[in-house]
Structures are given as C-alpha cells and as structure tokens.
Steps between C-alpha positions, in 0.01 A plus 500: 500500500292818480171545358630702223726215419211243490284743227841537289509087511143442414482735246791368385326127466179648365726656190683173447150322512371695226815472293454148533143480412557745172781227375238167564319556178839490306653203737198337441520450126888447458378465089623130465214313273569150357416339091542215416656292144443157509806356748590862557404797790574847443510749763483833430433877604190588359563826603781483198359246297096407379534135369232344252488114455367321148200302484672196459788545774766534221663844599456786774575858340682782789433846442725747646280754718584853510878629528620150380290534207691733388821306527396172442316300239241208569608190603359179401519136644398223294499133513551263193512112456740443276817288547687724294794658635483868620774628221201375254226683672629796529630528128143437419400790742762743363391444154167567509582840625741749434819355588851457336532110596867514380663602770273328835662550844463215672605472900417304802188532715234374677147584622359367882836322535471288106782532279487666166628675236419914436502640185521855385439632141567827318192619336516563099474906578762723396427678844598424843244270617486259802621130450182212467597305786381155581575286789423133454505181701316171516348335811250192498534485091376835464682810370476810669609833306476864704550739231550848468438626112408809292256502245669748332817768432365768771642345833576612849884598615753214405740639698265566822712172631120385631462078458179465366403154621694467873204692685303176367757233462579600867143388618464170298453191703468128317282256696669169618528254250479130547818309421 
C-alpha cells in the first residue's frame, strides 16, 4: 500500500469520525420521556408531544408540537373510579360537549395490551369536523379514557386519515397487577 493510499484512508476515517460525532447529540436524546397515571406509563416523544399532569394525578394532557399541531388535536388521558361501564362514561363525556350521542361508534380496542371499547362521535356542527374519540378500558378498578375532542365547530382535516390517539395509545404500559 502506498503512502498516498494511507492519507486517502485516514482522511477517510477522520471524515467518518466527525460525521459520527455531529450525529451524538441527536443519538443521544432519542426524545423518549415517560408520565405517569396512576397504574399507567406513557412513553412518548417529547419532541412531538409536551405532556402536563393534574395536581391530583387524575389526567395527563398531550399537546401536539409543531407540524402535528397542525394535524392533530390534544390528547387527554384520564383515570376515573367508577364501576360504571365505559358505554356510560362516555355518553356522559359526549354530552357535555358538542356531540350528536345518537349515533356512537363503538369498536374494539385496547390500550398497553387491556381490552376496551373506542368510541367516536360526530360533533353537533353543520361543518366537517373531526370525530370526539375516546378510548376506554379498566384495569385494577380504575377507568382509563384517552380522548381526543374539540371544543368547538373549527377543527383540523377529517379526512387527513391521521388517528389521533395511536401515537399515545401506542406508548401506554399498565403496571402488573396482583391477582
């Protein structure tokens, strides 16, 4: 191997070092943070979402950050104690805001591997506005309810195809329960 060969190869490493060093800031904070609800651990990008917690532990509030503010709205996760059945909770939630609680979808679903029911509302609004949806489930005789809702008739795309509460829903993790 020539000499000029050996300064093309250590050049070579000394670009690839500083490459490397220019990404360890960003590898370094991969943006994962952890809150937590009671029984439950969300974990989240806080480089896409800035989560506030109640006083009293009773509901963490996701903000979309930037871009995804744009195309999604807040998401909430709260935690009731209430034996009542999810159906009955969520009519309850619906009403007090500006849904049409005729026509619920309800589906399957879970949250950090609990079963549940999701529910989806049209708001009262004569324009196209996103659905109020609410996921609910029940671990350790509490309810938890991520929600997506609109406080009003202005609203983001309906049709943008975006699900407001998987980013979240995806990063929910119950503690183990005792039998």
């Amino acid at each position: 191997m020539g000499i000029a060969a050996r300064g093309h190869t250590w050049r070579r490493r000394i670009l690839l070092s500083i490459c490397w060093l220019a990404l360890l800031p960003f590898a370094a904070h991969a943006g994962d943070m952890t809150a937590a609800l009671m029984n439950a651990r969300v974990t989240y990008d806080d480089a896409r979402w800035s989560a506030t917690q109640s006083a009293g532990n009773a509901w963490l509030r996701f903000d979309p950050l930037g871009q995804l503010g744009k195309d999604l709205d807040p998401v909430d996760f709260r935690v009731v104690r209430s034996a009542a059945p999810c159906s009955a909770l969520v009519r309850q939630i619906f009403e007090a805001g500006r849904y049409d609680t005729r026509s619920v979808a309800t589906t399957p679903a879970s949250i950090g591997g609990k079963p549940g029911e999701r529910f989806a509302a049209h708001t009262g609004c004569r324009n196209a506005t996103p659905r109020g949806v609410i996921i609910c489930v029940k671990d350790a005789g509490q309810t938890y309810l991520l929600q997506a809702l609109r406080a009003g008739c202005r609203g983001r795309n309906p049709f943008s195809g975006v699900d407001p509460l998987a980013e979240i829903a995806d990063g929910v993790r119950f503690a183990a329960t005792p039998p």
